[in-house]
Residue frames as qw, qx, qy, qz and C-alpha x, y, z in Angstrom:
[[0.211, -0.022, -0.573, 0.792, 13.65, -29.58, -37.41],
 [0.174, -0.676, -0.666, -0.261, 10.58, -28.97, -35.75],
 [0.106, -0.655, 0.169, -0.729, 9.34, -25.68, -33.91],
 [0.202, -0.203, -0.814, 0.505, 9.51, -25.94, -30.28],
 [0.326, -0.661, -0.459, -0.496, 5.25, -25.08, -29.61],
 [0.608, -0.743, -0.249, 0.124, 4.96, -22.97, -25.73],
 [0.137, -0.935, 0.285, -0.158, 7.05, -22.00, -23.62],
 [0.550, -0.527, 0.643, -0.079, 8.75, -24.73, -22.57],
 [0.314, 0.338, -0.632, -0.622, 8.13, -26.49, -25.84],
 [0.221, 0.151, 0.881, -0.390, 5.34, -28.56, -24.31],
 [0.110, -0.502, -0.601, -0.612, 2.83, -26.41, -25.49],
 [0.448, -0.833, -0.314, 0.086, 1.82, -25.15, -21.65],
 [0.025, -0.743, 0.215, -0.633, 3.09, -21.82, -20.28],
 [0.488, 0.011, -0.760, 0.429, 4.78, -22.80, -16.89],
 [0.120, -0.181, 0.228, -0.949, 3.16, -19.78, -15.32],
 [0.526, -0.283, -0.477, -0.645, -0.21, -20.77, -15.74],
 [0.699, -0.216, -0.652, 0.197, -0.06, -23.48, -12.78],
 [0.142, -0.093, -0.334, 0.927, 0.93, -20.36, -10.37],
 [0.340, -0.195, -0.186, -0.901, -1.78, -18.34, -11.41],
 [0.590, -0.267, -0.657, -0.385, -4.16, -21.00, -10.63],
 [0.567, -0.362, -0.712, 0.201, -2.87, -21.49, -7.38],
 [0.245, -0.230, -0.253, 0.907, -2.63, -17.81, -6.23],
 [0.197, 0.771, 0.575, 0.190, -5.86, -16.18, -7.33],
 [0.163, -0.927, -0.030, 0.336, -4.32, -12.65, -5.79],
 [0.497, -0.317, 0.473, 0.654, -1.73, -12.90, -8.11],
 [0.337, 0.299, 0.602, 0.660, -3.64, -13.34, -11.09],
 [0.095, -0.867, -0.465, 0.155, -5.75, -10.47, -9.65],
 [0.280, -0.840, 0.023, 0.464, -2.96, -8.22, -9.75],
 [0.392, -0.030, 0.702, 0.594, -1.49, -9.43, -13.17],
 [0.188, 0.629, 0.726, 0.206, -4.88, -8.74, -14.52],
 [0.198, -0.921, -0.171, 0.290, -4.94, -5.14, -13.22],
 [0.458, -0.571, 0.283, 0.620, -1.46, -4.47, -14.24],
 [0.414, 0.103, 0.804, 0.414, -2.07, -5.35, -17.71],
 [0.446, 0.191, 0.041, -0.873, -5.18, -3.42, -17.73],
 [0.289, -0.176, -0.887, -0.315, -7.34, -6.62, -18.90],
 [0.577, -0.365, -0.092, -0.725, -10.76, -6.66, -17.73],
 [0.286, -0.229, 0.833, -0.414, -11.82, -8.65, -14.76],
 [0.567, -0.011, -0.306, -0.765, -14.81, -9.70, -16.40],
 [0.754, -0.100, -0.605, -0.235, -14.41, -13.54, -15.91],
 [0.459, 0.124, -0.609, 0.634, -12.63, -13.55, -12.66],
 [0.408, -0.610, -0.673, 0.093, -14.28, -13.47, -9.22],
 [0.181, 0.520, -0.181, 0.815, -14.34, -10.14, -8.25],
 [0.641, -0.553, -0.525, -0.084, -16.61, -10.64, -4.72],
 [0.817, -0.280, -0.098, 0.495, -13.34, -9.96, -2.94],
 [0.276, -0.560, 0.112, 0.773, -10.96, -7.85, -4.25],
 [0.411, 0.826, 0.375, -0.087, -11.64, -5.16, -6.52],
 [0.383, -0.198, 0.261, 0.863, -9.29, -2.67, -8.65],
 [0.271, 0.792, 0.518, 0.177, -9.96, 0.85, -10.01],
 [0.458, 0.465, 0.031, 0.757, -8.97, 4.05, -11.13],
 [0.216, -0.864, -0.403, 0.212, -8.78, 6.78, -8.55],
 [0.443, 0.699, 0.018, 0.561, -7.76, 10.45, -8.88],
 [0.539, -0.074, -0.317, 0.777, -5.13, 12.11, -6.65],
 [0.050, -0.677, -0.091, -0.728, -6.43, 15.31, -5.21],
 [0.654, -0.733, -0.182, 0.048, -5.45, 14.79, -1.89],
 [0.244, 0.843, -0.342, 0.336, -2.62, 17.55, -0.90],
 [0.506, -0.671, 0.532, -0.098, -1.31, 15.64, 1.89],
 [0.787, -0.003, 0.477, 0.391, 0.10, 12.60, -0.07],
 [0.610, 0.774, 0.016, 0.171, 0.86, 14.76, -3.33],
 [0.037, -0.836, 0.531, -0.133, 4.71, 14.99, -3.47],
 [0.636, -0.493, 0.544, -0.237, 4.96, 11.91, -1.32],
 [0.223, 0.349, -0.894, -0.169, 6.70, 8.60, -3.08],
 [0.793, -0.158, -0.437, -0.393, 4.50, 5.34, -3.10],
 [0.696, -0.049, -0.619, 0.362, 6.57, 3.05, -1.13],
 [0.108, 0.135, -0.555, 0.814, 6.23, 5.92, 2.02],
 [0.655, -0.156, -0.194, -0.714, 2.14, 5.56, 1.88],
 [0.088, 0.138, -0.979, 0.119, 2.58, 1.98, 2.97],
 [0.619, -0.003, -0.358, -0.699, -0.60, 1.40, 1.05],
 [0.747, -0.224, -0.614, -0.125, -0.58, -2.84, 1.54],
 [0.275, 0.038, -0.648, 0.710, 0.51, -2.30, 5.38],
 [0.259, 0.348, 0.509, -0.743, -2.89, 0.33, 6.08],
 [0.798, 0.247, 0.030, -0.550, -5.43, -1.03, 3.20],
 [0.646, -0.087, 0.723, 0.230, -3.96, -4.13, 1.92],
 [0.431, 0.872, 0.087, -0.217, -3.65, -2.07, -1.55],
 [0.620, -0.225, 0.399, 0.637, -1.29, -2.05, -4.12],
 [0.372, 0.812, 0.062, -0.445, -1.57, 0.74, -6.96],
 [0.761, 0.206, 0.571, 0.230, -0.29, -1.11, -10.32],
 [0.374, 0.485, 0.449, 0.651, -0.21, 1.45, -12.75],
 [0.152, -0.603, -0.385, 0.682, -0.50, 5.28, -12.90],
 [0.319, 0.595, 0.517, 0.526, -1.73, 7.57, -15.50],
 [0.304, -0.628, -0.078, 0.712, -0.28, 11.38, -16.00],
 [0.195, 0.527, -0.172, -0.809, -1.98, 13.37, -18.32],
 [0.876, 0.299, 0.014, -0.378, -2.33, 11.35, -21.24],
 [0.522, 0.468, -0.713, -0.001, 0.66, 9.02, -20.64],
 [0.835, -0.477, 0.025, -0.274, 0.23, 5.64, -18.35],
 [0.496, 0.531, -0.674, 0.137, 2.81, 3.44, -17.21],
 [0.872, -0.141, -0.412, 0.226, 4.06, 0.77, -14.92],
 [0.286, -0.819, 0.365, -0.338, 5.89, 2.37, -11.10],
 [0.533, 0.036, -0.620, 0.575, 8.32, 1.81, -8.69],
 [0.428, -0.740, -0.376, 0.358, 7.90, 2.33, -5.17],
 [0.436, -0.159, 0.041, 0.885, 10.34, 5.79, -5.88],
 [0.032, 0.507, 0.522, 0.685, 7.48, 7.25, -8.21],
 [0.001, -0.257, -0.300, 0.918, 6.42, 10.66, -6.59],
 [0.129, 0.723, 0.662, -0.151, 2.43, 11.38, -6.50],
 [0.088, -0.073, 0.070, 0.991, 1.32, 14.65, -8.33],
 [0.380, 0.299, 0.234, -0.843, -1.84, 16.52, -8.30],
 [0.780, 0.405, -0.229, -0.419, -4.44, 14.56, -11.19],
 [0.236, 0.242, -0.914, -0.225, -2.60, 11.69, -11.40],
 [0.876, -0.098, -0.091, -0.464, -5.03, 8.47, -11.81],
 [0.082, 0.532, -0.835, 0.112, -4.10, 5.75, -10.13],
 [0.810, -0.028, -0.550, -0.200, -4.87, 1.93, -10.84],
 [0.396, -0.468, 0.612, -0.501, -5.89, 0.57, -7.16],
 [0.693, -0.264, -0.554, -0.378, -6.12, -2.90, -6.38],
 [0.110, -0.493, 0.520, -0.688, -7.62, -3.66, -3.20],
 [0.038, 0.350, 0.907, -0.231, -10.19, -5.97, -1.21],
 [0.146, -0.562, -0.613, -0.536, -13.71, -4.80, -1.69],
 [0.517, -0.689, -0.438, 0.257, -14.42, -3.97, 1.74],
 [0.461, -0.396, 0.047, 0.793, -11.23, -1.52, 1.96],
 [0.322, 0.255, 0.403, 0.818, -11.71, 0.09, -1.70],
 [0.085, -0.854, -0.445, -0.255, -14.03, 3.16, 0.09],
 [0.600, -0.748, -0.081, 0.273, -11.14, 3.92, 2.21],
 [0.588, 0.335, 0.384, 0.628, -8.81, 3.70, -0.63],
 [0.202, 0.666, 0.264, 0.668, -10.66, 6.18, -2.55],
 [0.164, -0.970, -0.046, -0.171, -10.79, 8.65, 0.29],
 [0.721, -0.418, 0.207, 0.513, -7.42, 8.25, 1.12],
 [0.404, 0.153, 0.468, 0.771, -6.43, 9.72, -2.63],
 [0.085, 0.417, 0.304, -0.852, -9.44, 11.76, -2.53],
 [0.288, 0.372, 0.878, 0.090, -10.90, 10.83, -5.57],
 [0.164, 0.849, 0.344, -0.366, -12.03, 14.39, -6.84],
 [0.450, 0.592, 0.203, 0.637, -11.32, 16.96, -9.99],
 [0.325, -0.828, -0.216, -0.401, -12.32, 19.48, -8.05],
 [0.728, -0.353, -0.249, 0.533, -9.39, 20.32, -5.74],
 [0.250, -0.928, -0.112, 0.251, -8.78, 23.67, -3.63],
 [0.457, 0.758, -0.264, 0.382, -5.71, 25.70, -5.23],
 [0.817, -0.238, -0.207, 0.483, -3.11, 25.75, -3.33],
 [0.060, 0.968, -0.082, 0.228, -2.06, 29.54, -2.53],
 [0.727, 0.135, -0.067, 0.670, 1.98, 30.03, -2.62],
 [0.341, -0.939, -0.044, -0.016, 3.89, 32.53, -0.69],
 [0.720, 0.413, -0.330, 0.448, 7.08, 33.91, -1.00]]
């Protein structure tokens, strides 16, 4: 009995053919994954880490930002403290989190001021 070689036991990964034709996909596969872009045209659309230190979205669930709707963004991956992971649109922003943006190039200054992009964020004084 022989091993079946691939996925499909062809030896080719069915996926691959997508990828090729969708270049934003594999843009966003790449990001998700965390794989450098290195070989891959970046001219276009770009992805990077940005830090949360804007108090008006902190609290606020991805999916209510309607990120690809006003930047054509999608945020792939988030990183809290020193633990990262894969989201769901449900996943509630918090102060420091880093969040994996990908976006067009053009857009990815708005982006970052949109999250705010800063350590350096005003306390928040509480009142009872």
């Amino acid at each position: 009995m022989q091993a079946k070689r691939g996925v499909n036991g062809q030896g080719r990964c069915p996926i691959i053919p997508l990828l090729h034709n969708n270049p934003l996909l594999l843009l966003f596969l790449v990001a998700a994954v965390g794989y450098p872009l290195g070989e891959l045209d970046r001219s276009q659309l770009d992805y990077r880490r940005i830090v949360v230190s804007n108090v008006k979205i902190v609290g606020h669930r991805l999916r209510d930002l309607n990120l690809p709707q006003h930047f054509g963004a999608i945020v792939t991956r988030i990183r809290r403290g020193d633990v990262e992971w894969l989201l769901t649109g449900r996943t509630v922003l918090e102060l420091g989190d880093r969040v994996r943006v990908l976006t067009r190039r053009d857009n990815m200054q708005a982006v970052t001021a949109f999250f705010g992009d800063s350590y350096h964020v005003r306390s928040v004084k509480w009142t009872c």
